[in-house]
Structure formats: structure tokens, C-alpha cells
ROLUMPA-737661 format. One record per residue (C-alpha): residue in one letter; x, y, z. Coordinates in Angstrom, 3 decimals. Layout:
BEGIN
<node residuo="A" X="X" Y="Y" Z="Z"/>
...
END
This chain:
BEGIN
<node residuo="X" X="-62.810" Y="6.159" Z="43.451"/>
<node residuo="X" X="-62.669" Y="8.065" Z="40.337"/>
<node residuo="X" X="-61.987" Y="6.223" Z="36.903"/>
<node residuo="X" X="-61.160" Y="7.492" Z="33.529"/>
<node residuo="X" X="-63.237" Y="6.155" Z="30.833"/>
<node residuo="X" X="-62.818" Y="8.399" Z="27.583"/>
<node residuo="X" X="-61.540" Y="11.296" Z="26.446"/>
<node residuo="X" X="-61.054" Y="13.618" Z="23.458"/>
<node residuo="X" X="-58.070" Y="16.088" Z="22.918"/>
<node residuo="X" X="-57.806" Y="19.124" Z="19.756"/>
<node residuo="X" X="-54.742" Y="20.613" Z="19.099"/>
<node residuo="X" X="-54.368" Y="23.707" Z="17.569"/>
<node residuo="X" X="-50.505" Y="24.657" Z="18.229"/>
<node residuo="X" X="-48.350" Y="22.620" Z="20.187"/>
<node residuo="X" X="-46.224" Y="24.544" Z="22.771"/>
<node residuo="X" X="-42.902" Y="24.997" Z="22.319"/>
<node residuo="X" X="-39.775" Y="25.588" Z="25.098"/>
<node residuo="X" X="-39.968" Y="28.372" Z="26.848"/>
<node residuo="X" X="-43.762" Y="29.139" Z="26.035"/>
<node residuo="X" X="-45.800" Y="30.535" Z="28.429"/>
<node residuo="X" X="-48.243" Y="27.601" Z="29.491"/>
<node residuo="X" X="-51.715" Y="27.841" Z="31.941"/>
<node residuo="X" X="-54.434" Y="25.496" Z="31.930"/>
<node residuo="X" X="-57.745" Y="25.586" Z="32.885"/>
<node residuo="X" X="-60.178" Y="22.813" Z="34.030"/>
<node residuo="X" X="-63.557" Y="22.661" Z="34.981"/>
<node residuo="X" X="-66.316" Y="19.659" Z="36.100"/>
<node residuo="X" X="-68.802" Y="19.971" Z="33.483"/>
<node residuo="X" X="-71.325" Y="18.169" Z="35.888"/>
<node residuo="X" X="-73.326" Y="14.933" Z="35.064"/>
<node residuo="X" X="-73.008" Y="13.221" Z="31.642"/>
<node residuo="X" X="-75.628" Y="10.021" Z="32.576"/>
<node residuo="X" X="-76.491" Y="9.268" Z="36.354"/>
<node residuo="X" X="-73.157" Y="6.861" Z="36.314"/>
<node residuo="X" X="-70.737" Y="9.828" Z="34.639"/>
<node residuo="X" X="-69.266" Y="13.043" Z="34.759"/>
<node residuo="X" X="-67.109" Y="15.177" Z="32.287"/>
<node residuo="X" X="-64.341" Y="17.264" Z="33.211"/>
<node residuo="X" X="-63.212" Y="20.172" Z="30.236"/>
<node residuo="X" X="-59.916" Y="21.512" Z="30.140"/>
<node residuo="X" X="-58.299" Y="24.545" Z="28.469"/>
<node residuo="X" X="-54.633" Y="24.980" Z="27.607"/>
<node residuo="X" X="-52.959" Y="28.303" Z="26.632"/>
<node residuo="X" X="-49.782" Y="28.728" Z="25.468"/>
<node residuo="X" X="-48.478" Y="32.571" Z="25.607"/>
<node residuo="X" X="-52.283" Y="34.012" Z="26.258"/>
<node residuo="X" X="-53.429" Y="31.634" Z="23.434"/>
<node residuo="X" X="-55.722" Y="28.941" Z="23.333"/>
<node residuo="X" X="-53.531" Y="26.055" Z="21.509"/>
<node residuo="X" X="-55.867" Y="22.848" Z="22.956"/>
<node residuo="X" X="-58.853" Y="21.627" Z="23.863"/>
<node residuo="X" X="-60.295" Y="18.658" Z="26.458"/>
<node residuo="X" X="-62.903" Y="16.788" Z="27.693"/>
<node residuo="X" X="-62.978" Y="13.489" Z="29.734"/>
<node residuo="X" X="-65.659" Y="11.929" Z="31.007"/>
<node residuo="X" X="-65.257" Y="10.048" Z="34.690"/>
<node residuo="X" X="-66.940" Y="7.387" Z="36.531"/>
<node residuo="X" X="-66.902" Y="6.401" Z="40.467"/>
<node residuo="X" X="-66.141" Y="2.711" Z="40.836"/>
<node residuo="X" X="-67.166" Y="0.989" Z="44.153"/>
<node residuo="X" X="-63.597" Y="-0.896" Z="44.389"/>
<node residuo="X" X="-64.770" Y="-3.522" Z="46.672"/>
<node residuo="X" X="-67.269" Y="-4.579" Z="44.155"/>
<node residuo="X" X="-65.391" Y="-3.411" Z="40.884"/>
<node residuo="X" X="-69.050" Y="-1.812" Z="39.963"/>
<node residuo="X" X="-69.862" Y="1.478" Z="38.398"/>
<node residuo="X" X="-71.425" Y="3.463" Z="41.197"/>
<node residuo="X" X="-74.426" Y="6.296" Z="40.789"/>
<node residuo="X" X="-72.873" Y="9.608" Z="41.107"/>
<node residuo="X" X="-74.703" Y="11.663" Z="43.646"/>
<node residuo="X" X="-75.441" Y="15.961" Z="42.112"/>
<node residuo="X" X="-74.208" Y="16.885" Z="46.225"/>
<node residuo="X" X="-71.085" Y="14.758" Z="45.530"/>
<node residuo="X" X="-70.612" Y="16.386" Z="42.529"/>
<node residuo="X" X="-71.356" Y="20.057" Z="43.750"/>
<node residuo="X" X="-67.989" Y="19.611" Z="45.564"/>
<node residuo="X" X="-66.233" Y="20.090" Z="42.672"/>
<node residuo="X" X="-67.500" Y="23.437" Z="41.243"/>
<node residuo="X" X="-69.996" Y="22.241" Z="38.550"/>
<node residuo="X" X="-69.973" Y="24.807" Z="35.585"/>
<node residuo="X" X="-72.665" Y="24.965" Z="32.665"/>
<node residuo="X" X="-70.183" Y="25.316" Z="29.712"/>
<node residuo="X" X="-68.271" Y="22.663" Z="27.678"/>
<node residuo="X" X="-65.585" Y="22.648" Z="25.247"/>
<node residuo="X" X="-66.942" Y="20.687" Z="22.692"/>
<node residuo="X" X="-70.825" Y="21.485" Z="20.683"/>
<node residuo="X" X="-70.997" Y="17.901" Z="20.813"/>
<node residuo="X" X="-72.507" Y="16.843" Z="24.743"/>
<node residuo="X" X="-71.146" Y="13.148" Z="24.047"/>
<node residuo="X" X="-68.408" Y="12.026" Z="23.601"/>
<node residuo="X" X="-68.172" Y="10.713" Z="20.086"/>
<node residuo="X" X="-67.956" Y="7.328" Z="19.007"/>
<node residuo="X" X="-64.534" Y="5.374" Z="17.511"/>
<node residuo="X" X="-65.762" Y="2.804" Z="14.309"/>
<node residuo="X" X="-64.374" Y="-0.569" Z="14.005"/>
<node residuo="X" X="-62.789" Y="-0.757" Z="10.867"/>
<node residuo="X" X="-64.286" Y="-4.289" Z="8.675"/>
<node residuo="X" X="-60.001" Y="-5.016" Z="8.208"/>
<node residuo="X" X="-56.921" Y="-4.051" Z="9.729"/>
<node residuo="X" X="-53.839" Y="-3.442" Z="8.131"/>
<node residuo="X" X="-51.196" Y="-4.216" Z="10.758"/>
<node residuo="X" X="-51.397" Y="-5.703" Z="13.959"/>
<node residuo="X" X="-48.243" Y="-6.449" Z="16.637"/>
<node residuo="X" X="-48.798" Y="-8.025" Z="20.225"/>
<node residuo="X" X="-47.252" Y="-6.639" Z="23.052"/>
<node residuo="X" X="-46.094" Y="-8.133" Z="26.509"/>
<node residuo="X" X="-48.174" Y="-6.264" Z="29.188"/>
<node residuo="X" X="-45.063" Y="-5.249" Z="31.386"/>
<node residuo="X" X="-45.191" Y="-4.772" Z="35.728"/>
<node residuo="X" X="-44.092" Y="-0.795" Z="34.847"/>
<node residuo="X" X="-47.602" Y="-0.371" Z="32.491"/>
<node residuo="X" X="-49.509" Y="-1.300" Z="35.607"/>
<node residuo="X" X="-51.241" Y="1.346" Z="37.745"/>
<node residuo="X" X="-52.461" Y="1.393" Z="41.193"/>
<node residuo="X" X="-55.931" Y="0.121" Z="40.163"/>
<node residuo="X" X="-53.848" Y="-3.528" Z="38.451"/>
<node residuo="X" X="-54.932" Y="-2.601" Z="35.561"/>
<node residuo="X" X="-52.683" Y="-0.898" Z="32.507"/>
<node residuo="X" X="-52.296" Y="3.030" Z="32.964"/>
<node residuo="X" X="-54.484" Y="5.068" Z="31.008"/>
<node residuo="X" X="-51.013" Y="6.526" Z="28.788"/>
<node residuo="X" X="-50.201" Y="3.519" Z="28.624"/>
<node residuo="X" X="-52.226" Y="2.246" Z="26.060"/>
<node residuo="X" X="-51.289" Y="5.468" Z="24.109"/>
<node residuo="X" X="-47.993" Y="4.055" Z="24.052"/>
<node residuo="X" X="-49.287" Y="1.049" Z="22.584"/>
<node residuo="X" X="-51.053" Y="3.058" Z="19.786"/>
<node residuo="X" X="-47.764" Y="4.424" Z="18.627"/>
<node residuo="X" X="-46.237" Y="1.162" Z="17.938"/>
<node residuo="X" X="-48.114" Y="0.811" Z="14.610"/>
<node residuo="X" X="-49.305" Y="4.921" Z="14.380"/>
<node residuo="X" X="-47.236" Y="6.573" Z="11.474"/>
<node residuo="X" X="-45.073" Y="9.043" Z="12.571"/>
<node residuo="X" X="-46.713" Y="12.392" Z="12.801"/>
<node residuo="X" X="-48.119" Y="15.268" Z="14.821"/>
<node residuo="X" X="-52.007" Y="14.597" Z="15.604"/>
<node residuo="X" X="-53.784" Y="17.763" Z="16.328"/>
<node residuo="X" X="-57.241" Y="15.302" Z="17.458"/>
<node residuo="X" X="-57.250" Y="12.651" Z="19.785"/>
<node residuo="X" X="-60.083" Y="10.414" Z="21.000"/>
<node residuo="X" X="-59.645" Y="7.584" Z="23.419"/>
<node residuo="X" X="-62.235" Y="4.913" Z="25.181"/>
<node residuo="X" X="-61.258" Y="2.793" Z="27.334"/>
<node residuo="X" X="-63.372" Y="-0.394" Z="27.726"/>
<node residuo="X" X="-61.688" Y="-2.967" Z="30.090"/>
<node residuo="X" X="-58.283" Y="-2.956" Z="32.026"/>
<node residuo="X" X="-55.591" Y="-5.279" Z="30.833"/>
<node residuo="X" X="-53.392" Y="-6.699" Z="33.461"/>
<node residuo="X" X="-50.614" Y="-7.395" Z="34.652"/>
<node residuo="X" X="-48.713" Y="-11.279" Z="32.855"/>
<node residuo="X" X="-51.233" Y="-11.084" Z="29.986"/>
<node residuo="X" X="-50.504" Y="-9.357" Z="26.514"/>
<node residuo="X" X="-52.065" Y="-6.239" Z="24.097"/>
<node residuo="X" X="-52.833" Y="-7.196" Z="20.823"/>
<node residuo="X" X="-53.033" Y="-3.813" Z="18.929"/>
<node residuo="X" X="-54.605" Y="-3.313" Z="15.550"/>
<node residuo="X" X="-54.462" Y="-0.193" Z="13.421"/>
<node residuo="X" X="-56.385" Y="0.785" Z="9.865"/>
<node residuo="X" X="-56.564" Y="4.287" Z="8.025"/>
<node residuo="X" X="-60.652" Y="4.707" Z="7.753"/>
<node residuo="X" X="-61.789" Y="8.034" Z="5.523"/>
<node residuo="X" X="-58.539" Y="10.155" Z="6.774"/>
<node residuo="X" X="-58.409" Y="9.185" Z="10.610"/>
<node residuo="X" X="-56.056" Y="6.499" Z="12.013"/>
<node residuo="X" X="-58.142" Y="3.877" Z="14.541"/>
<node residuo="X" X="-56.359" Y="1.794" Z="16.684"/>
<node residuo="X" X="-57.513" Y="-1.193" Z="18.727"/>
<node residuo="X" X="-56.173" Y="-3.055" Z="21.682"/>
<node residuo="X" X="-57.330" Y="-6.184" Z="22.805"/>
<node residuo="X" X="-56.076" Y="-8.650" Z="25.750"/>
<node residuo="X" X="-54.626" Y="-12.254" Z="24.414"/>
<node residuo="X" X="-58.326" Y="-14.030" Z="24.695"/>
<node residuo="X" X="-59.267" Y="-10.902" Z="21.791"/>
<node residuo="X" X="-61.321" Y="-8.747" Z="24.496"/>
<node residuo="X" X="-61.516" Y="-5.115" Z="23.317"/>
<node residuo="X" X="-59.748" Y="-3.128" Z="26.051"/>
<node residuo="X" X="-59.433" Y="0.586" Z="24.515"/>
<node residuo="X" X="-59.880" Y="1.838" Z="21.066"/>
<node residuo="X" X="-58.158" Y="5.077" Z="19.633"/>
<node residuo="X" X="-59.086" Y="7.677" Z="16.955"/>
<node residuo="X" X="-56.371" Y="9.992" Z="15.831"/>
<node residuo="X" X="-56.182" Y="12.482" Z="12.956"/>
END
């Protein structure tokens, strides 16, 4: 099955009620022989207001391995030669040297998907227990190792040159997902 590893998110103008809203999404094709990126478009009222890429991988779930995506397996999907982003990779998150506030979190039965592992928003939700309040208009998210289900999320935030990073680790201090907003 399909799994979510990373993706990245610009904001231009949020939508408001009662806009207008269409989006558009496309399989960028092969991003290494074990990935594959999917772009999205959103308009609001005719308008481009955001931007997306994600980048997917096929887990074998009997073995819980990354799996080699086939090109024919892909084809199936509509492969298109254009991207979103200049940028072909996904960029990566820094580890700041010191945090400045940190909270753990019970890992609750509702966070857990159908994989036993925390949702993907999830951990979003996590973020914006130490985030300060505001409207991001970028958003980059990898996701490194499921937490599950009885353990905890320790999440860590610093302020590094203007963006706001955000880790979260399980209770042994495994890095689970890290998160970039600015």
C-alpha cells in the first residue's frame, strides 16, 4: 500500500466562506526507484492561492519494507512531466543545536490510523501545541517513523533564522516527524 512520507505546502491566500474552491492533482512520476511525488494545485475563485507536493512510498505490509515502485505501476496513475516546486527534492528540515520548549503528549486510540501508527494530521496537531499562534503560508513535513498506539510524543520546537521547526519523538527519544513552518 501507499504511504505518505513528506510533504511541502505554500500558501498564498487562504480561502474564505463561500469562495469558489477546485483543486488539481497530478503524479509527478518517480522521485528515487522506492518514491513517487504527487503535486497539487488549489484555486480559490479562478486563483491559484496554494501549492503541493508529497512524495509517496509502497510498503509491502506483510514485511513493513519499502517496496521498488514499478514505471507500469506507476503509468496507472497518469504520470505528468511538470512539478510545482523548481526544487525536484523535497527540501530538508535542520535540527536546531537547542530547543526552547518542549511538552509530551499521551499518544491517544483516536490519533491512530488504520496502518497502527499515528495519522499523518495528527502529528500536525502535535506541532500546534507549542507553534505560536499564527497563519503559516509554508509548510514542510517528514515523517520518519510511526508512533503508536500506549506510547507518548515528545515534541520540541525552536525559532531558527525566521522559520519555526518542530520535532516529535516517541518516549525512548526516536525522531518520528519533524516540521518546518514559516
Amino acid at each position: 500500500g501507499w504511504v505518505l512520507t513528506d510533504w511541502q505546502i505554500e500558501i498564498f491566500e487562504y480561502p474564505k466562506h463561500g469562495d469558489k474552491i477546485l483543486a488539481q492533482t497530478w503524479s509527478e512520476g518517480l522521485s528515487s526507484p522506492l518514491g513517487a511525488n504527487r503535486n497539487f494545485l488549489l484555486y480559490k475563485n479562478g486563483e491559484v492561492c496554494a501549492r503541493g507536493t508529497s512524495r509517496w512510498i509502497i510498503i509491502d505490509f506483510e514485511s513493513g519494507r519499502p517496496t521498488k515502485i514499478e514505471p507500469s505501476y506507476l503509468e496507472k496513475y497518469g504520470v505528468e512531466d511538470k512539478t510545482v516546486f523548481d526544487e525536484k527534492k523535497l527540501t530538508r528540515i535542520p535540527t536546531p543545536e537547542t530547543w526552547t520548549a518542549e511538552v509530551t503528549l499521551p499518544v491517544r486510540r483516536a490519533d491512530i490510523d488504520f496502518n497502527d501508527h499515528v495519522h499523518n494530521l495528527t502529528y500536525l496537531d502535535y506541532a500546534m501545541e507549542l507553534l505560536p499562534a499564527g497563519h503559516y503560508k509554508n509548510m514542510r513535513i517528514a515523517y520518519k517513523t510511526g508512533l503508536k498506539d500506549g506510547s507518548s510524543a515528545k515534541v520540541s520546537y525552536a525559532q531558527v533564522d525566521g522559520a519555526h521547526i518542530v520535532n516529535i519523538c516517541d518516549g525512548e527519544g526516536s525522531l518520528a516527524c519533524q516540521l518546518m513552518f514559516s
